[in-house]
N, C-alpha and C positions, 0 to 999 in steps of 0.2 A: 460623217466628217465633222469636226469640231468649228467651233466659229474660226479660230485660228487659223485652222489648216486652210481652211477656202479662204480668210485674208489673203496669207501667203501666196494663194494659187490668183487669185485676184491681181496683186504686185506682180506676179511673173506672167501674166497674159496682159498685162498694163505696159510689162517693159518690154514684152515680145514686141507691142503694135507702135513704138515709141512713144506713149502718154508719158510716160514718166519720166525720160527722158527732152524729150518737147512739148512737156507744158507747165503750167504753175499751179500754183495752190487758188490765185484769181480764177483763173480760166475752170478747175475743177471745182471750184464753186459755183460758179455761173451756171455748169450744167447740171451740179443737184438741185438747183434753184428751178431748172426748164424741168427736170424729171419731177420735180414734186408738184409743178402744175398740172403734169401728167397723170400723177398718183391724186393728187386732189378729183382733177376731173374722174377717174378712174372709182373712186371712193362716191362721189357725189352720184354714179350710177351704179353701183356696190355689184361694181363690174369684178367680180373673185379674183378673175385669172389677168384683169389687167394691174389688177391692187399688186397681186404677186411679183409682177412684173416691172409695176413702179416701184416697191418696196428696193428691190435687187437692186436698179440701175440706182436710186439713190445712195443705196450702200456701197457702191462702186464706185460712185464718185469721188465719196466718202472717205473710203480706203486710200483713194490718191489723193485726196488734200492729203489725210494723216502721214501716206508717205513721201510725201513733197515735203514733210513736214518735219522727217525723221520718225515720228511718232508712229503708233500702230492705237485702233479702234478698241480694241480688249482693253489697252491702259487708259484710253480716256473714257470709255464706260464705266472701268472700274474708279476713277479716280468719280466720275459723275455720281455712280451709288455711295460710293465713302462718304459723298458729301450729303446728299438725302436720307442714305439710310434710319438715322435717327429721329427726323423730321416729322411731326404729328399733325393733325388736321385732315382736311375734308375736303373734296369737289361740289361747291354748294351745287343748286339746279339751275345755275345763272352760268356755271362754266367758270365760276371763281376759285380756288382754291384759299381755303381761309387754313391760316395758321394757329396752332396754339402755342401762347404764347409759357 
């Protein structure tokens, strides 16, 4: 199944349970903010199968800001690599990304 097609299915099991109906783009941010502490903790014990599992609910949140938003995830990725794509430089060993200029 394409990233697409599970967006979609994401939206229509979002509007089956009323999220997207009764909630906002505040409120589904707040909770990919709780699930990323999840996914942190989850990483910090390089727990696979809970990394998995934070990865998803993040992106689920994710999908209902974007459709709270009108928008869908595929065009702000894309619009996100449009913008990097060309971009050159490095992750120094500080966790820096240094630019060339």
């Amino acid at each position: 199944m394409s990233f697409s097609s599970l967006e979609l299915e994401v939206i229509r099991w979002s509007e089956a349970r009323g999220i997207i109906q009764n909630s906002d783009s505040k409120t589904q941010l707040l909770k990919a903010f709780s699930e990323m502490g999840e996914l942190a903790d989850a990483v910090n014990k390089a727990d696979t199968p809970a990394i998995i599992d934070g990865l998803g609910d993040v992106l689920v949140c994710l999908i209902n800001v974007a459709a709270l938003e009108d928008l869908d995830l595929t065009r702000c990725l894309a619009a996100a690599y449009d913008e990097i794509k060309d971009r050159k430089g490095f992750l120094n060993e500080s966790g820096v990304f240094i630019k060339d200029v």
